[in-house]
C-alpha positions, 0 to 999 in steps of 0.5 A: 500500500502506498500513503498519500504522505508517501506520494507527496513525499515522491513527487516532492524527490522527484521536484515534480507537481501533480499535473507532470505526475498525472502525465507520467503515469497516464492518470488524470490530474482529478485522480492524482489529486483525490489520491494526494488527500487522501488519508491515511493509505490511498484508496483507488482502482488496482490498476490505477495506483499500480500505474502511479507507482509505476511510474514513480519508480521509473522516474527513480523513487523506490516506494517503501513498505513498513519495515521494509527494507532497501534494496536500492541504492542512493539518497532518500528518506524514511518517516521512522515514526508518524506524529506532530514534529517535536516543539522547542522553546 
């Protein structure tokens, strides 16, 4: 399963806006929206969310799992444990 905060953190590594992601993977702009806003995991079509991440791996990004481990290599990022950022005074 892929989450909504994966996606935007995809495209985010890739520097691309939602409309370039919709071109790469054959999805309509509508649907990469309501993908994005999504809560929690992303909910759709198979097929639909199978070309989106398709496409985010061919552009380089490799889709994480929880507790999955890396097989690729290069720079990336991982959310260790989801929460509100700790505040400092």
């Amino acid at each position: 399963m892929i989450t909504a905060a994966q996606l935007r953190a995809a495209r985010a590594l890739l520097g691309i806006d939602q409309k370039k992601l919709a071109e790469l993977s054959g999805v309509s702009l509508p649907t990469i929206q309501r993908m994005e806003a999504s809560d929690g995991n992303v909910r759709g079509v198979i097929e639909t969310l199978t070309k989106v991440v398709e496409a985010l791996n061919e552009a380089g990004v490799e889709l994480l799992g929880e507790n999955a481990r890396s097989e690729g290599v290069g720079r990336g990022v991982r959310l260790r444990r989801p929460g509100p950022p700790k505040m400092t005074t």
